[in-house]
PQR file with spaces between the fields and no chain letter, atoms N, CA, C, O and H, PARSE charges and radii, in Angstrom:
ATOM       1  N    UNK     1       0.847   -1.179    0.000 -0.4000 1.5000
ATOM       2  CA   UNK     1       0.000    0.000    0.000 -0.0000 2.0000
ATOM       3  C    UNK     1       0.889    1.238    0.000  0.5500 1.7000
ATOM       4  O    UNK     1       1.929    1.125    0.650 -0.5500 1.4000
ATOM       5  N    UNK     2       0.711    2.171   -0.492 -0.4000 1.5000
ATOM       6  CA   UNK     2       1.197    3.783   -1.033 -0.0000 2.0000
ATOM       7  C    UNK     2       1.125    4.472    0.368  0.5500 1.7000
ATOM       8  O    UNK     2       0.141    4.283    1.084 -0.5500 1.4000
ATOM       9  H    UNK     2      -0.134    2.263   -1.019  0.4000 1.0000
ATOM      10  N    UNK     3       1.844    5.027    0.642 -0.4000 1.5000
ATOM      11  CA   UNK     3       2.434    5.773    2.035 -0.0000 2.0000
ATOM      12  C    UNK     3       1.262    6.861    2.222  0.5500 1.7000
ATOM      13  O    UNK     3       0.784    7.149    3.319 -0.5500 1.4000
ATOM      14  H    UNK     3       2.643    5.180    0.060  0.4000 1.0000
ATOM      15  N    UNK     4       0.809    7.510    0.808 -0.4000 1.5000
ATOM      16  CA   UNK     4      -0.157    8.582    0.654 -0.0000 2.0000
ATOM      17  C    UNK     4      -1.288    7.713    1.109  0.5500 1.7000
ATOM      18  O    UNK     4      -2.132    8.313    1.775 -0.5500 1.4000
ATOM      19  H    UNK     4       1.197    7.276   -0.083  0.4000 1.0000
ATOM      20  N    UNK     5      -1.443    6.780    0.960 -0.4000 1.5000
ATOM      21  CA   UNK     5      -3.621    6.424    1.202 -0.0000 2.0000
ATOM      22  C    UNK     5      -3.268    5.609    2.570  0.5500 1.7000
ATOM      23  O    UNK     5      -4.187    4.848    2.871 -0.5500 1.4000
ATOM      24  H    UNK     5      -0.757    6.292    0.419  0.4000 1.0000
ATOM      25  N    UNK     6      -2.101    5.577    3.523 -0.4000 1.5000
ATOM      26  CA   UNK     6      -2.539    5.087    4.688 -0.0000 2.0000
ATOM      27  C    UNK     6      -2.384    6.701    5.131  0.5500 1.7000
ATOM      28  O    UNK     6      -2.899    6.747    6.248 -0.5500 1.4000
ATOM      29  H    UNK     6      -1.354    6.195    3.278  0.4000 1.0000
ATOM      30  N    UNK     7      -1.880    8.147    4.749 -0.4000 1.5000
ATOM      31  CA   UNK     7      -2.065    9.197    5.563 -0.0000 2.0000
ATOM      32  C    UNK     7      -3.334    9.638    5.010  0.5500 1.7000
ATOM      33  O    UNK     7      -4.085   10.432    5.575 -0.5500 1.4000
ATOM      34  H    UNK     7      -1.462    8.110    3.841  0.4000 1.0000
ATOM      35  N    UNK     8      -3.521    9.149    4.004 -0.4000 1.5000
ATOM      36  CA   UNK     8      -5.493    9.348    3.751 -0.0000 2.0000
ATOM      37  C    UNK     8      -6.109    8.893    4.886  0.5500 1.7000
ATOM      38  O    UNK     8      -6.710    9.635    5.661 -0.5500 1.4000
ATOM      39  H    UNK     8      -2.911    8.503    3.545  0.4000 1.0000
ATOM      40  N    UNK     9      -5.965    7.465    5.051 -0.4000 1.5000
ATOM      41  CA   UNK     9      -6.202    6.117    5.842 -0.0000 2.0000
ATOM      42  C    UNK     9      -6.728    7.094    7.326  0.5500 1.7000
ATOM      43  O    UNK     9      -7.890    7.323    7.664 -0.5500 1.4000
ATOM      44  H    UNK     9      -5.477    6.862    4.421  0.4000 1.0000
ATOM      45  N    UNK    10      -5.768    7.429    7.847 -0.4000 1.5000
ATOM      46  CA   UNK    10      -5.434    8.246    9.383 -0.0000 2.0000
ATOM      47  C    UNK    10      -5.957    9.255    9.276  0.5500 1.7000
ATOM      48  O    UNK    10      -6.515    9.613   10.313 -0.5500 1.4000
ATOM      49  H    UNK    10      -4.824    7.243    7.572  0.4000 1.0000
ATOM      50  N    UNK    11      -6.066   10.117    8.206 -0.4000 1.5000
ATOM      51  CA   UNK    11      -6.884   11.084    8.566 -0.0000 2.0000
ATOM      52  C    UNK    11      -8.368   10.833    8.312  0.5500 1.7000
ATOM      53  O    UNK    11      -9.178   11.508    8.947 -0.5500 1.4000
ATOM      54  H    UNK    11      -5.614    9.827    7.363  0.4000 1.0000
ATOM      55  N    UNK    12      -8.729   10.054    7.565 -0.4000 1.5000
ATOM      56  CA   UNK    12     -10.417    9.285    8.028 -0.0000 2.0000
ATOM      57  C    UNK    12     -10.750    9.422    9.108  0.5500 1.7000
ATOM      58  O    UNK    12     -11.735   10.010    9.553 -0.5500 1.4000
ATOM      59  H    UNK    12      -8.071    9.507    7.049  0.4000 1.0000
ATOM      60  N    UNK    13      -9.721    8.734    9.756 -0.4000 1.5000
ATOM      61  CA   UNK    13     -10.077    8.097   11.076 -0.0000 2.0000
ATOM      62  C    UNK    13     -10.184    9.298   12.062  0.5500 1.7000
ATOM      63  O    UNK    13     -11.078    9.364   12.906 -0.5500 1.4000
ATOM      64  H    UNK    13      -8.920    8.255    9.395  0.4000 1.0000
ATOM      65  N    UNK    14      -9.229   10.231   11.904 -0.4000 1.5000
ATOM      66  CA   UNK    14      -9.208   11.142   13.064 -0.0000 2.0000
ATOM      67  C    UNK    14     -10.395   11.919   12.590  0.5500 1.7000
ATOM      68  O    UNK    14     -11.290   12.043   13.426 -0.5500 1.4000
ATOM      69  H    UNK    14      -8.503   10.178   11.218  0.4000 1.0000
ATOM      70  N    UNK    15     -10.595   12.500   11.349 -0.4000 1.5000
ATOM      71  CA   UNK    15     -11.520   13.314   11.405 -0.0000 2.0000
ATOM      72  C    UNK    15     -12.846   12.587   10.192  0.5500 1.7000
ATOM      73  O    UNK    15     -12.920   13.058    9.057 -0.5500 1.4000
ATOM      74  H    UNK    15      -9.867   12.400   10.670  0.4000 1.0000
ATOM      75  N    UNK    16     -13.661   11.598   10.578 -0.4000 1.5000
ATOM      76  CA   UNK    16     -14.301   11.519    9.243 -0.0000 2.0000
ATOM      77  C    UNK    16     -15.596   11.977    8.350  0.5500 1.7000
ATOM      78  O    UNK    16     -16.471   11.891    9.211 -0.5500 1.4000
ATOM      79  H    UNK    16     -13.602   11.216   11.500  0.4000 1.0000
ATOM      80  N    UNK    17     -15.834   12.132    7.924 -0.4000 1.5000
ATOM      81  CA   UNK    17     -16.794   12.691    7.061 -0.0000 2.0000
ATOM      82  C    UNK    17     -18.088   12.463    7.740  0.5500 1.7000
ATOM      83  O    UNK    17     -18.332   11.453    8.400 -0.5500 1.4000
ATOM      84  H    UNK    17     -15.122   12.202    7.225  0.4000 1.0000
ATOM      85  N    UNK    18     -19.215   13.813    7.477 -0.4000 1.5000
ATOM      86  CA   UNK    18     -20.526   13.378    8.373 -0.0000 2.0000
ATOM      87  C    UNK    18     -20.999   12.659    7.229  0.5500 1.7000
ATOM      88  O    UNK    18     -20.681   12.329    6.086 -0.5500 1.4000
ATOM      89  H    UNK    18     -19.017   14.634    6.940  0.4000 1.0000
ATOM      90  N    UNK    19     -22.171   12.551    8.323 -0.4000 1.5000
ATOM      91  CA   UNK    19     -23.048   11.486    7.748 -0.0000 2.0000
ATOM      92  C    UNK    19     -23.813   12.281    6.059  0.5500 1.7000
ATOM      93  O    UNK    19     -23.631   11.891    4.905 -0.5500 1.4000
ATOM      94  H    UNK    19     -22.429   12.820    9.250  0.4000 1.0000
ATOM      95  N    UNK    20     -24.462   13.189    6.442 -0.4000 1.5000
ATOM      96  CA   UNK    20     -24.466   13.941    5.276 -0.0000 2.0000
ATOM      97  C    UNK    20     -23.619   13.556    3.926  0.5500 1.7000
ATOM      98  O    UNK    20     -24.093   13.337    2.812 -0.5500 1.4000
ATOM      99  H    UNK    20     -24.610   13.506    7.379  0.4000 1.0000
ATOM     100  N    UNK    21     -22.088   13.527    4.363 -0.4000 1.5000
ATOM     101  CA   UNK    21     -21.233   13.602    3.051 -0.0000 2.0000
ATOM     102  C    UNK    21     -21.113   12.442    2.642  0.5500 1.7000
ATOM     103  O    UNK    21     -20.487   12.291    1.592 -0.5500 1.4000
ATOM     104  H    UNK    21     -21.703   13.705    5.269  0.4000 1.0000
ATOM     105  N    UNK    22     -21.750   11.084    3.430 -0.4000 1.5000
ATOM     106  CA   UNK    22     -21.408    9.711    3.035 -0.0000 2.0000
ATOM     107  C    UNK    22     -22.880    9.640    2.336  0.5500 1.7000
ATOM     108  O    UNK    22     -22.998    9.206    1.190 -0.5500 1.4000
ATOM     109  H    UNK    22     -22.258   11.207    4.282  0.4000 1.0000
ATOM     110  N    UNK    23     -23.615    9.940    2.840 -0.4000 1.5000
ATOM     111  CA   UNK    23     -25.441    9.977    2.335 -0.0000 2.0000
ATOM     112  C    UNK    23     -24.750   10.548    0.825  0.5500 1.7000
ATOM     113  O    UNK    23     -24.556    9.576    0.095 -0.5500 1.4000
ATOM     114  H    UNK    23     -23.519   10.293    3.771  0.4000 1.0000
ATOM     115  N    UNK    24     -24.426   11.561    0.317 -0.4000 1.5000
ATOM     116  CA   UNK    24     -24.103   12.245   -0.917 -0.0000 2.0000
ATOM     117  C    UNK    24     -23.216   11.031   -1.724  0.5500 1.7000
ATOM     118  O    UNK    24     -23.481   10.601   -2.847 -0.5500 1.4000
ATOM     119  H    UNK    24     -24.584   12.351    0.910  0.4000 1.0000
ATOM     120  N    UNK    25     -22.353   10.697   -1.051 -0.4000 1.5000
ATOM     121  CA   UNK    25     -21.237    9.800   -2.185 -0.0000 2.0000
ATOM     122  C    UNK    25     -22.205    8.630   -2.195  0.5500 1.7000
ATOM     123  O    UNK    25     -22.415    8.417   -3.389 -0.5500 1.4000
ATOM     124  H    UNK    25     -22.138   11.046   -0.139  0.4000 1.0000
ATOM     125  N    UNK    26     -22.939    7.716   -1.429 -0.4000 1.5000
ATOM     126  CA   UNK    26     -23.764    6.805   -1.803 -0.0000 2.0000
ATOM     127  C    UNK    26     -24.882    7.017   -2.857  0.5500 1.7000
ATOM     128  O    UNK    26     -25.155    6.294   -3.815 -0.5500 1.4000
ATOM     129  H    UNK    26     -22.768    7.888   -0.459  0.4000 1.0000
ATOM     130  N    UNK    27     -25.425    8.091   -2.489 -0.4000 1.5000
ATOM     131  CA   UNK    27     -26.402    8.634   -3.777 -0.0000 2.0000
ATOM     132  C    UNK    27     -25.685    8.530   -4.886  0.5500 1.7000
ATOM     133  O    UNK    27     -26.026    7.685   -5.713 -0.5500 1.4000
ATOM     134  H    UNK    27     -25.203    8.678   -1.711  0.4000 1.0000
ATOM     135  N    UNK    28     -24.431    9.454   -5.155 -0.4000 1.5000
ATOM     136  CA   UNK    28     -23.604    9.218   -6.732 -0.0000 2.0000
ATOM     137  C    UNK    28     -23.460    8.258   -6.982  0.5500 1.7000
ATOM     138  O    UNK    28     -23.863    8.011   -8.119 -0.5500 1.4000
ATOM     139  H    UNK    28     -24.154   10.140   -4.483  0.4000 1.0000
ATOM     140  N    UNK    29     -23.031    7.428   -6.458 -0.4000 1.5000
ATOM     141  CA   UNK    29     -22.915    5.885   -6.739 -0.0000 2.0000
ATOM     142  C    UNK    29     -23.867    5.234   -7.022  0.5500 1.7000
ATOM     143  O    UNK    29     -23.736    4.749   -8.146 -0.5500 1.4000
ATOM     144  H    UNK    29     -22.703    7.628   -5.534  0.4000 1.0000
ATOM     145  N    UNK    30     -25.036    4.908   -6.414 -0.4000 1.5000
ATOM     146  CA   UNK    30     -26.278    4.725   -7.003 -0.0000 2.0000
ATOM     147  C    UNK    30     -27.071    4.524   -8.676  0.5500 1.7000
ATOM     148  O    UNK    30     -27.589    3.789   -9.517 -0.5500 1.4000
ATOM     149  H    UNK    30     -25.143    5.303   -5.502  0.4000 1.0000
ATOM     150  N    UNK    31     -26.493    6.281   -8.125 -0.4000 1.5000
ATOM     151  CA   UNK    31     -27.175    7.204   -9.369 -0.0000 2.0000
ATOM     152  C    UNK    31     -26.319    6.561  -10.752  0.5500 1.7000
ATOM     153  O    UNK    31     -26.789    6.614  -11.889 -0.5500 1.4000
ATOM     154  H    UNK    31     -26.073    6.879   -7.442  0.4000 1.0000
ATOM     155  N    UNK    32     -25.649    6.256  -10.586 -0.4000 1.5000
ATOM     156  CA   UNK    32     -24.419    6.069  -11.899 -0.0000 2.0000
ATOM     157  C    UNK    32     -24.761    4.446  -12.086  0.5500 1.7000
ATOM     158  O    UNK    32     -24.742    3.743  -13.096 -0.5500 1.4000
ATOM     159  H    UNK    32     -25.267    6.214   -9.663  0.4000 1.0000
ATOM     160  N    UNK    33     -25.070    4.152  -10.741 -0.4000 1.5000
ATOM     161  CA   UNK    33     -25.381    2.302  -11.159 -0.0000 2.0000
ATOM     162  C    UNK    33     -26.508    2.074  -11.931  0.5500 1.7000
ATOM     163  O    UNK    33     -26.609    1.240  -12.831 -0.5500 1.4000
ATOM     164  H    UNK    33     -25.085    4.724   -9.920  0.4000 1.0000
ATOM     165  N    UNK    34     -27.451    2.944  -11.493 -0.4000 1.5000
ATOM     166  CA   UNK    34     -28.540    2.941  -12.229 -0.0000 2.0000
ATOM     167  C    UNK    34     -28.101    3.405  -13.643  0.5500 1.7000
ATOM     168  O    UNK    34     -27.802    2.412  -14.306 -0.5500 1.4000
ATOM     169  H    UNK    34     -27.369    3.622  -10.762  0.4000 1.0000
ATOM     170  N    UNK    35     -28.003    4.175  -14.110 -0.4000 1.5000
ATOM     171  CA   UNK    35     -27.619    4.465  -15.542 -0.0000 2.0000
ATOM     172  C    UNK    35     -27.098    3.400  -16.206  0.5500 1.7000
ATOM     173  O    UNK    35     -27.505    2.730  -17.155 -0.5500 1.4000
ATOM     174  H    UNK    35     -28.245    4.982  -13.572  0.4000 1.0000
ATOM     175  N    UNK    36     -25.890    3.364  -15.370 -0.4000 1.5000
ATOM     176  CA   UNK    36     -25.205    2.044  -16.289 -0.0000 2.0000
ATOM     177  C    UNK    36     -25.923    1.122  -16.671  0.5500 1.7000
ATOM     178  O    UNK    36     -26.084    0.656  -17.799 -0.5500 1.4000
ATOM     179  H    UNK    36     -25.560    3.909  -14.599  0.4000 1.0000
ATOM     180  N    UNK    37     -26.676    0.669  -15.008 -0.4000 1.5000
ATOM     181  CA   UNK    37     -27.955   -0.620  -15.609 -0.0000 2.0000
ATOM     182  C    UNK    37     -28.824   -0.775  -16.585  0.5500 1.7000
ATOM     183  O    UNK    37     -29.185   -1.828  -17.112 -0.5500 1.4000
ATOM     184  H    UNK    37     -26.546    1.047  -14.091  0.4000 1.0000
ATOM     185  N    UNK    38     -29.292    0.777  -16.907 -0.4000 1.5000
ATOM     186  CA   UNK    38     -30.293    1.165  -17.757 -0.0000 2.0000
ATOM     187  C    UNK    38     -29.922    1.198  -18.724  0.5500 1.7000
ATOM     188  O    UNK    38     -30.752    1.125  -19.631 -0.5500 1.4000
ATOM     189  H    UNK    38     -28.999    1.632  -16.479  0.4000 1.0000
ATOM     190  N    UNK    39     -28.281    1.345  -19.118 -0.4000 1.5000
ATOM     191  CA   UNK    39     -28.171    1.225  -20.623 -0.0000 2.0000
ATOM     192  C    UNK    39     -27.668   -0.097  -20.758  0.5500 1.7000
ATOM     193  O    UNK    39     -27.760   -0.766  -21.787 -0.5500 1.4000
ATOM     194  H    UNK    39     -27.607    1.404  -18.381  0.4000 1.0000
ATOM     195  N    UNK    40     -27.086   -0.492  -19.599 -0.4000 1.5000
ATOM     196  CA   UNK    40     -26.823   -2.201  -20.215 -0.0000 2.0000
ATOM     197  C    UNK    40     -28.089   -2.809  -20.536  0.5500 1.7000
ATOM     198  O    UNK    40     -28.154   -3.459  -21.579 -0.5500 1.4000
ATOM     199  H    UNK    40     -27.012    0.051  -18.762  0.4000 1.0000
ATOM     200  N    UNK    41     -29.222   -2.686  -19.718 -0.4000 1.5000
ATOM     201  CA   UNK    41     -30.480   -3.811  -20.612 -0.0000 2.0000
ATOM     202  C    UNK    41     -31.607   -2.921  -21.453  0.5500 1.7000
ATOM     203  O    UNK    41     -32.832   -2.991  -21.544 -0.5500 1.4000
ATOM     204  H    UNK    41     -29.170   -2.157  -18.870  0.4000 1.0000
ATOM     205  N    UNK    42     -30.634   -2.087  -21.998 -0.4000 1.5000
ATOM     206  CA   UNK    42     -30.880   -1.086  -23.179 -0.0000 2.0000
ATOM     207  C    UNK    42     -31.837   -0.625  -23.098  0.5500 1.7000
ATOM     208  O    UNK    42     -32.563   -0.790  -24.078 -0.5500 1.4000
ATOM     209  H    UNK    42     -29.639   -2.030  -21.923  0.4000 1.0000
ATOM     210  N    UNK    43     -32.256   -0.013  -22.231 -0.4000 1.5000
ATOM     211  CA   UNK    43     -33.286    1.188  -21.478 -0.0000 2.0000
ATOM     212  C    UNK    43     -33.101    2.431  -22.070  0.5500 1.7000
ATOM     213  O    UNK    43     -33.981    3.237  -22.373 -0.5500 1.4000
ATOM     214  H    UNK    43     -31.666    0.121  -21.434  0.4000 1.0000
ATOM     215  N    UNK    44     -32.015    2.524  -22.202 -0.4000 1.5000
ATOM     216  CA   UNK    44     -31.627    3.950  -22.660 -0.0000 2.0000
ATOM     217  C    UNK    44     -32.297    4.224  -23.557  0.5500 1.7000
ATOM     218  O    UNK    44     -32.860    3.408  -24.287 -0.5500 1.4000
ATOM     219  H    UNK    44     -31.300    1.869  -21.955  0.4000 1.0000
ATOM     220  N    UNK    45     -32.368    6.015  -23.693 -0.4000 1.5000
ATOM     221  CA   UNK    45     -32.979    6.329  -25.078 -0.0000 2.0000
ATOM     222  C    UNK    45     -31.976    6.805  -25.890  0.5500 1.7000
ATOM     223  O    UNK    45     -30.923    7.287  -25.472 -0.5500 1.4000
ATOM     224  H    UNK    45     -31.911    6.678  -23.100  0.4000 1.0000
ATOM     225  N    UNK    46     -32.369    6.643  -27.360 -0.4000 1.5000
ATOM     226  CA   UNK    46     -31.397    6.847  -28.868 -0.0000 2.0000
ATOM     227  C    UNK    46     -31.213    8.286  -28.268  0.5500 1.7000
ATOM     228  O    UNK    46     -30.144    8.293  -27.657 -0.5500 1.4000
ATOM     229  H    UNK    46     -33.224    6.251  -27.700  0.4000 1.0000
ATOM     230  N    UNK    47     -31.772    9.381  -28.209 -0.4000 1.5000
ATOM     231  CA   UNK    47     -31.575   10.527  -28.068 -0.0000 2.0000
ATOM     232  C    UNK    47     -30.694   11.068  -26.784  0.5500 1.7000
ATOM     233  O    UNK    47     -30.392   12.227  -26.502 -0.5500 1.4000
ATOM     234  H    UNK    47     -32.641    9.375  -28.705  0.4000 1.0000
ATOM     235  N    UNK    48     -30.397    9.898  -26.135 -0.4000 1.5000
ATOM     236  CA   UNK    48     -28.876   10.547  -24.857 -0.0000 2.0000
ATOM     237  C    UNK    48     -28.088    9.508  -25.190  0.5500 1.7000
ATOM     238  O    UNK    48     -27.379    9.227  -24.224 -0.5500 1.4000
ATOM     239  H    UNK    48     -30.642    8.956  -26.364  0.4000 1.0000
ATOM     240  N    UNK    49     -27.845    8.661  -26.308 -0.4000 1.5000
ATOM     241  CA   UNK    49     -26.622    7.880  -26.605 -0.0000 2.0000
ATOM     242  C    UNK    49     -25.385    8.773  -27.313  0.5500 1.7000
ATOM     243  O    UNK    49     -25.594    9.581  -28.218 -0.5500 1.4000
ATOM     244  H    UNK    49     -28.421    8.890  -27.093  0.4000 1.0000
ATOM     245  N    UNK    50     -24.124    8.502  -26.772 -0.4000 1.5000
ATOM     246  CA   UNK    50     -23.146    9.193  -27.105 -0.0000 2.0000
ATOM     247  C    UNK    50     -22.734    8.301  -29.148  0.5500 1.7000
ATOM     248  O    UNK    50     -22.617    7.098  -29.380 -0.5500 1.4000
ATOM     249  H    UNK    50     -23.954    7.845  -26.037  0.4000 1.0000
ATOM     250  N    UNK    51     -22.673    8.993  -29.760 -0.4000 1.5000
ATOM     251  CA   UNK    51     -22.276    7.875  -30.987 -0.0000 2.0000
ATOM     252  C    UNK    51     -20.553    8.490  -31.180  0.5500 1.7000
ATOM     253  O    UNK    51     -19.910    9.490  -31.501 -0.5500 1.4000
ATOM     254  H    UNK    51     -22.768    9.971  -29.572  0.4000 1.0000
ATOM     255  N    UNK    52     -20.367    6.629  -30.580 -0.4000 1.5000
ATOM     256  CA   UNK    52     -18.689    6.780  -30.773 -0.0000 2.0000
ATOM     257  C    UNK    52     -17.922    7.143  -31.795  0.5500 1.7000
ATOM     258  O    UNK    52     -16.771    7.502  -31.549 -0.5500 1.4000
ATOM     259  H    UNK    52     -20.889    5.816  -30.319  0.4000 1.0000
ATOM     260  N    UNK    53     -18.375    7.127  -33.071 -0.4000 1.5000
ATOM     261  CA   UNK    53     -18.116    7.475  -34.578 -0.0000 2.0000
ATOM     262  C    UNK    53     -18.171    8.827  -34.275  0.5500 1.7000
ATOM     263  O    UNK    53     -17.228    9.082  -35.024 -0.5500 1.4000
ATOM     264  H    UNK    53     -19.311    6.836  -33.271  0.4000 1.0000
ATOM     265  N    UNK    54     -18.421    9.762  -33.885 -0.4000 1.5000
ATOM     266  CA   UNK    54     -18.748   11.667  -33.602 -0.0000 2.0000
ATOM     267  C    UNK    54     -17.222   11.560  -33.242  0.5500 1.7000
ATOM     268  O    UNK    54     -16.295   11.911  -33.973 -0.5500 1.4000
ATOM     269  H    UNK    54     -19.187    9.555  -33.276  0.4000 1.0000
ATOM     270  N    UNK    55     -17.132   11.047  -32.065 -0.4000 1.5000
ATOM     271  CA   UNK    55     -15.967   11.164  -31.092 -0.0000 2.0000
ATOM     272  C    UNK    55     -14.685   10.813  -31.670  0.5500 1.7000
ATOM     273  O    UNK    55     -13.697   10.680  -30.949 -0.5500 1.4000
ATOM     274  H    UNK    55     -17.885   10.762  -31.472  0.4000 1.0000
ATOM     275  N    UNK    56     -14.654   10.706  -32.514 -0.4000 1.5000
ATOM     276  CA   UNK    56     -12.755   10.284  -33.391 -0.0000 2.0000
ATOM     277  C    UNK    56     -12.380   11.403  -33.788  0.5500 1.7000
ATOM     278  O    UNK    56     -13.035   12.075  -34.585 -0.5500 1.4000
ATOM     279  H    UNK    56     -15.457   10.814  -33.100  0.4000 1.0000
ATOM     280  N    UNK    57     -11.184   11.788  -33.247 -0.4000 1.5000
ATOM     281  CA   UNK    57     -10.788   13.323  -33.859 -0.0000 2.0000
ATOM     282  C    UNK    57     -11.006   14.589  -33.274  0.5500 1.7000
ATOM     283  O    UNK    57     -11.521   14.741  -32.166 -0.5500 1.4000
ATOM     284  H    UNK    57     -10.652   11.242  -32.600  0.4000 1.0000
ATOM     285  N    UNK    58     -10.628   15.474  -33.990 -0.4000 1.5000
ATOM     286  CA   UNK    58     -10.870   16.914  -33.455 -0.0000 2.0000
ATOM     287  C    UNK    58     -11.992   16.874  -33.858  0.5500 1.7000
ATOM     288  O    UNK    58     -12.467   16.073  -34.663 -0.5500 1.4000
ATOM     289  H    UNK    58     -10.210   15.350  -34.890  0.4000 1.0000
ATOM     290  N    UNK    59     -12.710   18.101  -33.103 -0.4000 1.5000
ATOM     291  CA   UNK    59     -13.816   18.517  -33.947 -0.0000 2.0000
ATOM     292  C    UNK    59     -14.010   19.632  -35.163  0.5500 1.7000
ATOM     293  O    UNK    59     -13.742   20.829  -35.054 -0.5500 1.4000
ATOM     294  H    UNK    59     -12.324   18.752  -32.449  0.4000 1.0000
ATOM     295  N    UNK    60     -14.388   19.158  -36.015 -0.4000 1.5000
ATOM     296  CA   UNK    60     -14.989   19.799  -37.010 -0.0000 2.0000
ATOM     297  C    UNK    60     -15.211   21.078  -37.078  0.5500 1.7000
ATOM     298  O    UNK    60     -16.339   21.344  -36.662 -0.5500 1.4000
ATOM     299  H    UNK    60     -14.605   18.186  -36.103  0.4000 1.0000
ATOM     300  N    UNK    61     -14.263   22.530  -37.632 -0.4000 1.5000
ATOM     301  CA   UNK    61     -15.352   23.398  -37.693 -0.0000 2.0000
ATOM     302  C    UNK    61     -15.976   23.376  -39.627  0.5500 1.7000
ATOM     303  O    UNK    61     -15.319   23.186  -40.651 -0.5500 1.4000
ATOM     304  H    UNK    61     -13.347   22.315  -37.969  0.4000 1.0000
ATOM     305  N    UNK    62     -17.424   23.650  -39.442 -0.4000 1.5000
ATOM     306  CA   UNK    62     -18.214   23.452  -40.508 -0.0000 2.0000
ATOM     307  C    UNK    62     -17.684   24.859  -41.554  0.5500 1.7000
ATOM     308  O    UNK    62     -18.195   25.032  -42.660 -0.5500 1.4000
ATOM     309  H    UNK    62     -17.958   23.805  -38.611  0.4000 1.0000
């Protein structure tokens, strides 16, 4: 283990996050599982799909 994430590690401990801020990072997490889920059993809609073919390259000016 990295010298940096056990002085992460220790300072958890001495001072750690309220409950509030763990309620927030569980929600994001959630929130993102759900998405993912939704587009893995293709829930998603055509109209918020990213099309990877756009994404090659700079962009375009017209």
């Amino acid at each position: 283990m990295n010298l940096i994430w056990l002085i992460r590690a220790s300072r958890w401990v001495r001072n750690p996050p309220s409950p509030q801020r763990v309620k927030l990072v569980f929600a994001a997490i959630v929130i993102a599982l759900l998405v993912v889920g939704i587009e893995w059993m293709g829930w998603w809609p055509e109209w918020a799909a990213v099309d990877p073919k756009s994404m090659r390259g700079p962009p375009r000016i017209p």
